[in-house]
C-alpha positions as semicolon CSV with decimal commas, in nm:
position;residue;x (nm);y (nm);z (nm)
1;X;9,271;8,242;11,292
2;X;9,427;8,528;11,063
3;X;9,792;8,387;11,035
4;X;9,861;8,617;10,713
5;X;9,750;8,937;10,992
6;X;10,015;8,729;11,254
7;X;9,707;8,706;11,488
8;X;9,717;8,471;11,726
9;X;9,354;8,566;11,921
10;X;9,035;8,413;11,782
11;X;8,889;8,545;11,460
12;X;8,588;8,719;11,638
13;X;8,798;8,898;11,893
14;X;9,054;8,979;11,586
15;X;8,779;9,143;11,427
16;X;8,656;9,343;11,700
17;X;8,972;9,467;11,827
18;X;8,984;9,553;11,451
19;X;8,679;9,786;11,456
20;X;8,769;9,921;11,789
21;X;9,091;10,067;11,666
22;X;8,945;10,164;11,292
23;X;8,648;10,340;11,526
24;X;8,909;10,574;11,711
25;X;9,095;10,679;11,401
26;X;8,989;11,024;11,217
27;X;8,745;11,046;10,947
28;X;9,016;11,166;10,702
29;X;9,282;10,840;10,765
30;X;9,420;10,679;10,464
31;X;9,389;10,305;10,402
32;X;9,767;10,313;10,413
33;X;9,770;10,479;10,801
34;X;9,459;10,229;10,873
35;X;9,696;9,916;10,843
36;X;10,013;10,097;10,981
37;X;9,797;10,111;11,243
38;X;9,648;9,741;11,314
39;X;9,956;9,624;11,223
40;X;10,119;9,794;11,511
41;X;9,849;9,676;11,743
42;X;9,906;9,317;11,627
43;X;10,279;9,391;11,697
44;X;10,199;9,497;12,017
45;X;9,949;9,222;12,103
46;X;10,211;8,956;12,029
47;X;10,490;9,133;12,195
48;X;10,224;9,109;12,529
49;X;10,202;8,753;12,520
50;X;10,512;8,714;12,481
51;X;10,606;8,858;12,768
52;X;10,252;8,675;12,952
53;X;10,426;8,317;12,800
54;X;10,797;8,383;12,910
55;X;10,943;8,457;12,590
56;X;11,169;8,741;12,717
57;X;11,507;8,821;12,733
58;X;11,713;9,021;13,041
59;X;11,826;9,400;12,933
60;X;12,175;9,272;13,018
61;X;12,113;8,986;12,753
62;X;11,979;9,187;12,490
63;X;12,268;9,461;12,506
64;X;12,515;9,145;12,516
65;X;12,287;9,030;12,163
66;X;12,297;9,392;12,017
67;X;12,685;9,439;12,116
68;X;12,769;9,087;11,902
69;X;12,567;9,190;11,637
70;X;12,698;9,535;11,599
71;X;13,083;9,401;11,629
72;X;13,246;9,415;11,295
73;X;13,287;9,093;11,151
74;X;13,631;9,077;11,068
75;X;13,593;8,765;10,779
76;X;13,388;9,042;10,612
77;X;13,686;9,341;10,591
78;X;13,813;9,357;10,265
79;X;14,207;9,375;10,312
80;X;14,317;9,573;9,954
């Protein structure tokens, strides 16, 4: 399996999901657009089974995550 892609399906079905996309794309995409684009589709594949293995958090969680991180850290305010 293609860890360096962050794949997680088998090779061959990597691969064809590969060609798929590339297939659908315009005659005239870069190189750079091609792997913007199957890198989002990887993204999105793994974000899918994350959610089909459980690995999700609550929107209530994830606001309480983003509103700690966000908080100004006060060890970090420079007191000249």
């Amino acid at each position: 399996m293609p860890k360096e892609a962050g794949l997680t399906i088998a090779s061959q079905d990597a691969k064809k999901l590969a060609i798929e996309v590339i297939g659908r794309l315009p005659d005239d995409v870069t190189i750079d657009d091609i792997v913007a684009t199957l890198d989002f589709v990887a993204k999105v594949e793994r974000g899918l089974r994350d959610i089909d293995e459980g690995r999700v958090v609550s929107d209530e969680e994830a606001r309480k995550e983003f509103a700690d991180w966000l908080a100004p850290d006060d060890s970090k305010v420079d007191n000249e």
